[in-house]
VMD Tcl script that draws the C-alpha trace (Angstrom):
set ca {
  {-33.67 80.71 15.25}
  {-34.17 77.61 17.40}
  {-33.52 77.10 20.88}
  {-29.95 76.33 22.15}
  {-29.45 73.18 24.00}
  {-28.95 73.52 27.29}
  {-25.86 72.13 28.56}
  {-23.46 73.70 31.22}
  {-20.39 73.46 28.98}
  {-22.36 75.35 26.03}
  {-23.05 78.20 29.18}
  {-19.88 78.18 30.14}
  {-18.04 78.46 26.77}
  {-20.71 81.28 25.82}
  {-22.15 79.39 23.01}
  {-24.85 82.29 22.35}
  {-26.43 81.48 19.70}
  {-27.64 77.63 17.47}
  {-24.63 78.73 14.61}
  {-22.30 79.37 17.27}
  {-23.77 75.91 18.76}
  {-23.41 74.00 15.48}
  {-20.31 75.27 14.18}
  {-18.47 74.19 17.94}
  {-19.83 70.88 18.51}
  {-17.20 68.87 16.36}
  {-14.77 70.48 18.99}
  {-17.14 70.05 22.19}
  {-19.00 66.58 21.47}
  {-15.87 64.45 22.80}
  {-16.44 66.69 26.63}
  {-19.93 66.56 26.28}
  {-20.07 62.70 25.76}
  {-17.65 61.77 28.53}
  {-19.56 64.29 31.05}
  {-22.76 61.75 29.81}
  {-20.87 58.47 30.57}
  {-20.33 59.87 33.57}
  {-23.23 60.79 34.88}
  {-24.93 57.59 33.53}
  {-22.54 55.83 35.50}
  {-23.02 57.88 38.77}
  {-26.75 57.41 38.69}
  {-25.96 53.57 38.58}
  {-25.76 51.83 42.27}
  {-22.54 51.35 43.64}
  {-23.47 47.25 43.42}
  {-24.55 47.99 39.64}
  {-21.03 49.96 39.00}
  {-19.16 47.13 40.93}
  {-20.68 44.33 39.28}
  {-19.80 46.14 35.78}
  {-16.01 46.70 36.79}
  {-16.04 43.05 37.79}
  {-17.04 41.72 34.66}
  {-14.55 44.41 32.89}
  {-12.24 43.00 34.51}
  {-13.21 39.02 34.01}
  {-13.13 40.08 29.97}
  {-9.91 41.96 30.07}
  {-7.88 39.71 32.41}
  {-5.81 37.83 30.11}
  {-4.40 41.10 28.62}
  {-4.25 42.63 31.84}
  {-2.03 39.92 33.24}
  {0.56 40.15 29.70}
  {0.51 44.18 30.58}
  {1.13 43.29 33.73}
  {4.09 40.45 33.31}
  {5.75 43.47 30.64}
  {5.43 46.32 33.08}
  {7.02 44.75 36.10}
  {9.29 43.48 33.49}
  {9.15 39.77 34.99}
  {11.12 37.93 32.45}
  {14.36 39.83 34.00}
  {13.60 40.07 37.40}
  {11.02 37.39 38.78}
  {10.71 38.71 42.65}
  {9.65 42.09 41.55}
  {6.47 39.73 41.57}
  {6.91 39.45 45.56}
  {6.31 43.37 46.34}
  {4.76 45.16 43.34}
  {1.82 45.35 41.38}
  {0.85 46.93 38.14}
  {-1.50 49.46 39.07}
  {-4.18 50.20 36.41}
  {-6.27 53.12 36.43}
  {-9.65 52.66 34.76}
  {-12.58 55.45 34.48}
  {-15.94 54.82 32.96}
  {-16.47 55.27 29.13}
  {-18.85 57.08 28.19}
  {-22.19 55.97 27.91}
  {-20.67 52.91 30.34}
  {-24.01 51.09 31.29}
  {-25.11 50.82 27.49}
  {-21.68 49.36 26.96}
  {-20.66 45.51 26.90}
  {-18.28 44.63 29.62}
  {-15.28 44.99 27.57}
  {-16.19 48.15 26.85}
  {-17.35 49.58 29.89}
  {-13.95 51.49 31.37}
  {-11.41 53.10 29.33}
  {-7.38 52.65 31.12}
  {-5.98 56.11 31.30}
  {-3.36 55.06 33.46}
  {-0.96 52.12 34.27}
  {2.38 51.90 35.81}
  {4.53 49.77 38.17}
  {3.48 50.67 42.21}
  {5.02 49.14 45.44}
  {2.39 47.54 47.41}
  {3.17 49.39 50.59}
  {2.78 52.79 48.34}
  {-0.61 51.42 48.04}
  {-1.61 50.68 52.00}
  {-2.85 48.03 53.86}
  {-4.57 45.02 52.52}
  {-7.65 46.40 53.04}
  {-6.98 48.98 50.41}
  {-5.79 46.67 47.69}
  {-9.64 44.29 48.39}
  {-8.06 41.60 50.22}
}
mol new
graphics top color blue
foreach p $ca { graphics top sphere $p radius 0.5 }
foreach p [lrange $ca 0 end-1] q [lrange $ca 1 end] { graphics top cylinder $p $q radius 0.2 }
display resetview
């Protein structure tokens, strides 16, 4: 029998033996990949990481501004504009430094926000 990989998730699940392995990696690969992404993003300086959101965010900005116009629903009520945002949340894909910009972050969240929900200025980069 050959060696098991070793991988905390496999540990934790008791994967105990290279059948047991095999037969639940359809199952685990989509955990195991993310946890990846996310480490190879971690290891990555925080000027690397915010230099690679930046340019995510260069590539995506014409469809974030047309999410953006549709979920503060602008074309009915124009000073919504005035004091809210639409508030993306973005995490890493996985494998996010072999990625292309575009590619990089994955949304997993977006929704209308109140700016003073969201702090000062300083909070929202300004």
């Amino acid at each position: 029998m050959g060696s098991l990989s070793s991988n905390a998730e496999a540990v934790k699940h008791r994967i105990t033996s290279k059948e047991c392995q095999k037969a639940a990696w359809p199952r685990h690969k989509p955990t195991c990949q993310g946890i990846r992404g996310l480490k190879s993003v971690a290891t990555s300086s925080i000027n690397d990481r915010h230099n690679m959101l930046r340019a995510y965010c260069m590539k995506q900005r014409p469809l974030m501004m047309c999410y953006g116009i549709l979920g503060l629903d602008l074309h009915r009520n124009i000073e919504r504009w005035e004091n809210e945002v639409f508030h993306i949340l973005v995490r890493p894909s996985p494998g996010a430094s072999l990625l292309r910009p575009e590619k990089a972050f994955l949304a997993i969240d977006a929704k209308p926000r109140r700016m003073d929900e969201l702090g000062g200025a300083h909070e929202l980069g300004f």
